[in-house]
C-alpha positions in Angstrom: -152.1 -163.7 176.1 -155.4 -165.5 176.4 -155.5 -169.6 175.7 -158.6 -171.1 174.8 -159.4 -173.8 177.1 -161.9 -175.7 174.1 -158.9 -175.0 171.2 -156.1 -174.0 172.6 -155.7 -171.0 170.1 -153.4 -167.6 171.9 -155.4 -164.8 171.7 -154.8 -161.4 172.7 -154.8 -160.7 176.6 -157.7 -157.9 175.9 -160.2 -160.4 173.6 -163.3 -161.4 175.2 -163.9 -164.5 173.0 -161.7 -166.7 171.3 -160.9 -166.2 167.9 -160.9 -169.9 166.7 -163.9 -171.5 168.3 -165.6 -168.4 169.4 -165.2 -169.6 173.3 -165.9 -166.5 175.4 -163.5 -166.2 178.1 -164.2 -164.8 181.8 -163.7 -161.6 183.1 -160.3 -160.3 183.2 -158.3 -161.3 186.8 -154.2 -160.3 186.8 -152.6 -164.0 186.1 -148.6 -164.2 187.3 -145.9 -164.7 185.2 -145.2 -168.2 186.9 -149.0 -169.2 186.1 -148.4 -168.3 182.7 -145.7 -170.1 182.0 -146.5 -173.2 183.4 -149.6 -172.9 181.5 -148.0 -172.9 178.2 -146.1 -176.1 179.5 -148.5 -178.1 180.2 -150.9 -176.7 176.8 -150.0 -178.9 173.8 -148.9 -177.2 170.4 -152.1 -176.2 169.0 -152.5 -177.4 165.1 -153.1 -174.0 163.1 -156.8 -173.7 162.0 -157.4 -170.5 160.0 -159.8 -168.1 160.1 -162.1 -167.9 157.7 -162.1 -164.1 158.2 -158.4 -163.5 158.5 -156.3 -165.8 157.5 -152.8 -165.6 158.4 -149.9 -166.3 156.0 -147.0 -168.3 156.9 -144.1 -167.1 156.8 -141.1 -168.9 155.0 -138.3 -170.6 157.5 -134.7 -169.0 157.3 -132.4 -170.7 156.0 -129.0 -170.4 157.5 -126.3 -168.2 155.1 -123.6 -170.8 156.3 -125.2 -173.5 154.4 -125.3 -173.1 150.3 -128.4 -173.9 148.9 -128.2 -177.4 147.2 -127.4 -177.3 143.6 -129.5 -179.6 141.1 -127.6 -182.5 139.9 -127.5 -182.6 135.5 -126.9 -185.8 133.9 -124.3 -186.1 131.5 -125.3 -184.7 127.8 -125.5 -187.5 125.7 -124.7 -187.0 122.2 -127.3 -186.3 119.7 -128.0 -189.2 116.9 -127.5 -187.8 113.3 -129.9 -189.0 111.1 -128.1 -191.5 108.5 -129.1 -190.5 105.0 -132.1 -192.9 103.4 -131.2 -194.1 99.6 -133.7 -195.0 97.5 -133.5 -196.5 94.4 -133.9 -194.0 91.4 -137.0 -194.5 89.9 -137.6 -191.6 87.5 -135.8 -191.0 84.2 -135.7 -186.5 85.2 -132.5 -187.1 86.8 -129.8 -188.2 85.2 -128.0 -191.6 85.9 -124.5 -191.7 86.7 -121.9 -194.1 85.2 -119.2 -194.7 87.5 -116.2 -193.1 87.2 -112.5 -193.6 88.6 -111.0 -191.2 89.7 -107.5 -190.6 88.7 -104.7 -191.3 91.5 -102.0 -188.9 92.4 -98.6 -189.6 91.0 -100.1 -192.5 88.5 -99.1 -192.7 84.6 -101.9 -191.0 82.7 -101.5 -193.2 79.7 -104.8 -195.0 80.3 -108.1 -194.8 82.0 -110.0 -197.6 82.5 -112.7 -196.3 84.7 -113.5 -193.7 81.7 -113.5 -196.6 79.2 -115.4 -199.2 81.4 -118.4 -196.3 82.1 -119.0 -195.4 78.2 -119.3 -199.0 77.5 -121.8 -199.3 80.5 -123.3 -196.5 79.0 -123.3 -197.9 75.6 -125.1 -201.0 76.5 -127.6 -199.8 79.3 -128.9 -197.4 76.4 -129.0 -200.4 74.2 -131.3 -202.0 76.8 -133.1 -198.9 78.0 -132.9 -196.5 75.5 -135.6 -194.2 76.8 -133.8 -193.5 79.9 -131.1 -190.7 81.2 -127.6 -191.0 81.9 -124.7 -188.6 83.1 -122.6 -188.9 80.0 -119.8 -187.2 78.6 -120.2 -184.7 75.8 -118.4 -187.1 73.1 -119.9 -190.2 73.9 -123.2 -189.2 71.7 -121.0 -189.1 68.8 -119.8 -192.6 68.6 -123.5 -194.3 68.3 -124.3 -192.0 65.8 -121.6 -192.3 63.4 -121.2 -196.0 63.9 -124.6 -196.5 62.8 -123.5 -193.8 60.0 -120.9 -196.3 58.8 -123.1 -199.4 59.2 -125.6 -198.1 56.7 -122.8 -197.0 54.5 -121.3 -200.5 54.2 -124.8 -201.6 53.6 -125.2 -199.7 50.3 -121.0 -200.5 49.4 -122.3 -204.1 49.5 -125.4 -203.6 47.2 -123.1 -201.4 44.9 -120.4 -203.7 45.0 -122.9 -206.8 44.2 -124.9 -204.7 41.1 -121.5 -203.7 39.5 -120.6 -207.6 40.1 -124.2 -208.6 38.8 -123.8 -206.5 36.1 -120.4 -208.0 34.9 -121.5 -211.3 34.8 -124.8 -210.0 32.6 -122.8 -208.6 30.5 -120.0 -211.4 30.0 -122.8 -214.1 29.4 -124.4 -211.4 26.5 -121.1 -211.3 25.0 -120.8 -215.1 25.1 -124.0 -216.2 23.6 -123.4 -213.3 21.1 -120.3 -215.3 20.2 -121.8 -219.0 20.0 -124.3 -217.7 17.2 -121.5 -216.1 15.3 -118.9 -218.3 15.8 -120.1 -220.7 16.8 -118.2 -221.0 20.3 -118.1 -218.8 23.3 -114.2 -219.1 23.7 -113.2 -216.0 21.9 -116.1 -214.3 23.3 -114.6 -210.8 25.2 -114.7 -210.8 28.5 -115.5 -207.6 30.8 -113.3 -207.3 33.5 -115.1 -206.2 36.8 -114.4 -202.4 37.6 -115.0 -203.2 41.3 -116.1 -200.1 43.5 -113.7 -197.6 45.2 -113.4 -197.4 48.9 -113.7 -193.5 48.3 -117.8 -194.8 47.8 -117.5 -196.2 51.3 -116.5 -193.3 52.9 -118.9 -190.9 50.7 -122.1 -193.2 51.9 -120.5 -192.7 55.8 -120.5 -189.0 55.3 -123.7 -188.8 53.8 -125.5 -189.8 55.8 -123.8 -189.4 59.2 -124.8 -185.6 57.8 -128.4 -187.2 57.8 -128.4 -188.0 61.1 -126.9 -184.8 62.5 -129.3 -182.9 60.6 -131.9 -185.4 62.1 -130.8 -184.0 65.3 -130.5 -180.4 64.6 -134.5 -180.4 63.4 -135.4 -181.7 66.8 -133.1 -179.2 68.8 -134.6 -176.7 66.8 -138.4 -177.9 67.2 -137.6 -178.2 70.8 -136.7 -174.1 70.8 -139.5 -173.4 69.1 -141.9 -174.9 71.5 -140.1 -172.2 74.4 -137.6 -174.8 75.9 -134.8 -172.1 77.1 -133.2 -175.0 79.3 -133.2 -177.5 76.1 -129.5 -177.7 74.9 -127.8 -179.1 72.3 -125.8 -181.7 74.0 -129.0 -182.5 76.0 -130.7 -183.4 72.3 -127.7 -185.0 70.9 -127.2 -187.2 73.7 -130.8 -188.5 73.3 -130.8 -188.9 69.8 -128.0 -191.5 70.3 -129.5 -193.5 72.9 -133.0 -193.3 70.6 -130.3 -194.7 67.7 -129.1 -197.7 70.0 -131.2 -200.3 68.9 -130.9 -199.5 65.0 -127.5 -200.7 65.5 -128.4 -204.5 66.0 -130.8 -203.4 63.0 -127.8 -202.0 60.7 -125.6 -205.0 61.5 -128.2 -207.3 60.5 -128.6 -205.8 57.2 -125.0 -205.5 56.3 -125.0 -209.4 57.1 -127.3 -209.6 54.9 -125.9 -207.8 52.5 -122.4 -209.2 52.1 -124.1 -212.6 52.1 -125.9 -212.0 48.9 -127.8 -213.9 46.9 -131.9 -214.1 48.1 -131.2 -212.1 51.5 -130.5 -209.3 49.4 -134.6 -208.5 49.7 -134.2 -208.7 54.0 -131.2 -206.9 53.2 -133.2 -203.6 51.6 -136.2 -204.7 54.2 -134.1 -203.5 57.1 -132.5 -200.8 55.8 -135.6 -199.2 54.7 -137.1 -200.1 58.4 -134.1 -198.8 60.2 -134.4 -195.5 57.8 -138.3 -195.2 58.0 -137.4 -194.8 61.8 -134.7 -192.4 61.3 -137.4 -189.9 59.5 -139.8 -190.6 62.4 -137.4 -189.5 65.5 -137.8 -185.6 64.8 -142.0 -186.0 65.3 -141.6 -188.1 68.3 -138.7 -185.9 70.3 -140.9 -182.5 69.2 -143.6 -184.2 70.5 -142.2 -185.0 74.1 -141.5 -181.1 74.4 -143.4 -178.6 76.5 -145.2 -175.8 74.5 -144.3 -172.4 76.1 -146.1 -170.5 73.0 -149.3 -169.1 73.0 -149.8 -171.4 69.7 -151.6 -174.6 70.4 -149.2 -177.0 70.8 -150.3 -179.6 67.6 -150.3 -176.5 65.2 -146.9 -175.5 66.6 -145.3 -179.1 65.6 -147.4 -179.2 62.3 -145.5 -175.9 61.6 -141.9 -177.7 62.7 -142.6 -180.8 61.0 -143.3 -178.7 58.0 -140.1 -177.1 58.2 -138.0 -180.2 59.2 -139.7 -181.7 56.1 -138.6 -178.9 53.9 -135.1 -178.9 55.4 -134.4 -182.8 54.6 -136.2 -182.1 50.6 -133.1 -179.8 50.1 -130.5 -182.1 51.8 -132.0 -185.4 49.5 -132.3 -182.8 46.3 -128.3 -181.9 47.4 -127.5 -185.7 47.1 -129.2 -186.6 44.4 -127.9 -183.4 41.9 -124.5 -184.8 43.0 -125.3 -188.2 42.3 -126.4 -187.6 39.2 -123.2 -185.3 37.8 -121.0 -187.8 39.8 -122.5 -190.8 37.2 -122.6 -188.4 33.8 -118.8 -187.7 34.7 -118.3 -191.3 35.1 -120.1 -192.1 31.4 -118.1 -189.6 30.1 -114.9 -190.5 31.3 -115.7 -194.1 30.1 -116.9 -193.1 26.1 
């Protein structure tokens, strides 16, 4: 081996010049062993300066097998957060809103259910206030709106039968008595007419009437709401609506029955409600067709000119129904009188 005296690179004992610096060495004389060594003594550790023509790689150091190579420390998982769920207020009517419910404990009597009870009552005055909206309801609860408002309107007309046939009594008793002072001279042995009164049987064949109006109310709007191509539209969904639509007719209703069994002048804002309450009645089926979504290749304005049309024609025969039977119901009553 050759060391450089400028670098101090090793080169090969037959090189001529030195491969780091390009130092040429001299001639080639036989060095000792001894010289050599002491030599490499006395030369510092040269720092390694590549070649720009060979480089030399370096090789990796050994690591002793006794020793295991040094594992990586892991922290300890930490547990993942689950998201909480976010609620927001409900602001659309689509979805339905939910009255609370109880639910029924194990073991408990099952004579009452005051969770069920205290939800339709909710439900009854939240439709008052919002009729327009959605609720969860039960199938039944539709039907108690409907035929209390039914039975309001009946009472209504019992009244203004009850105070014409009244009316009518007293006409007729002061006719008899004047007819009496210019014959006799004195209305004391005029006749009297007693007052026939009105049967409850009227009551309850007003309620049925038109509780049957209002169901076939809501049958012409389920059926305008198939014909526009609603296959998701149901009956319940309809009836359910209807009676929510019908809440506020019911502060109407009572309001004219007031009026009615008070007499006298509010007989007139008696007949005003009613005939408000029943003007609104005949304008639900437009309004709920109306709301529907037209699945026909029809235009949608001809389609509910067509239902309206038919739902027209439909009440014609129900009115025509009543009033054939109202009129045989008071030639049977003549008769039965002569």
């Amino acid at each position: 081996m050759k060391i450089c005296e400028q670098c101090g690179l090793q080169n090969p004992t037959e090189a001529k010049f030195c491969r780091g610096c390009g130092h040429p060495f001299p001639a080639n004389e036989p060095v000792s062993e001894e010289t050599l060594l002491s030599e490499r003594a006395s030369v510092p550790a040269p720092s390694a300066v590549p070649t720009p023509s060979t480089p030399q790689p370096q090789a990796a150091a050994p690591q002793p097998a006794s020793q295991p190579a040094p594992q990586p420390v892991y922290a300890a998982p930490q547990p993942a957060a689950v998201p909480q769920p976010q609620y927001q207020a409900q602001q659309q009517p689509t979805q339905p809103i939910a009255m609370p419910q109880q639910p029924p404990v194990q073991g408990a009597p099952a004579v009452a259910q005051p969770g069920a009870a205290n939800a339709f009552f909710v439900w009854l005055w939240e439709s008052f206030k919002h009729p327009s909206k959605r609720y969860a309801t039960q199938a039944w609860w539709a039907i108690i709106p409907l035929v209390f408002n039914a039975f309001l309107m009946a009472l209504t007309v019992y009244m203004w039968e009850s105070k014409a046939v009244s009316a009518a009594t007293n006409v007729g008793n002061g006719i008899l008595g004047g007819l009496s002072r210019d014959f006799t001279g004195s209305s004391s042995y005029a006749p009297q007419i007693a007052s026939p009164g009105v049967s409850i049987s009227e009551l309850f064949k007003f309620w049925v009437i038109f509780a049957a109006l209002l169901y076939i109310i809501v049958l012409i709007c389920f059926m305008g709401r198939k014909m526009l191509g609603e296959a998701q539209t149901t009956f319940s969904t309809i009836h359910v609506e209807l009676a929510q639509k019908t809440m506020p007719m019911v502060a109407l209703n009572l309001v004219a029955f007031l009026c009615a069994l008070i007499g006298s002048g509010m007989l007139f804002l008696s007949s005003l409600l009613f005939m408000i309450g029943l003007t609104f009645i005949m304008a639900i089926p437009g309004a709920i067709v109306a709301q529907g979504v037209n699945a026909r290749k029809l235009d949608k304005t001809w389609m509910w000119i067509f239902i309206m049309m038919l739902g027209g024609l439909i009440l014609f025969v129900f009115f025509m129904i009543i009033a054939v039977a109202g009129v045989a119901s008071a030639v049977s009553t003549v008769q039965s009188l002569l």
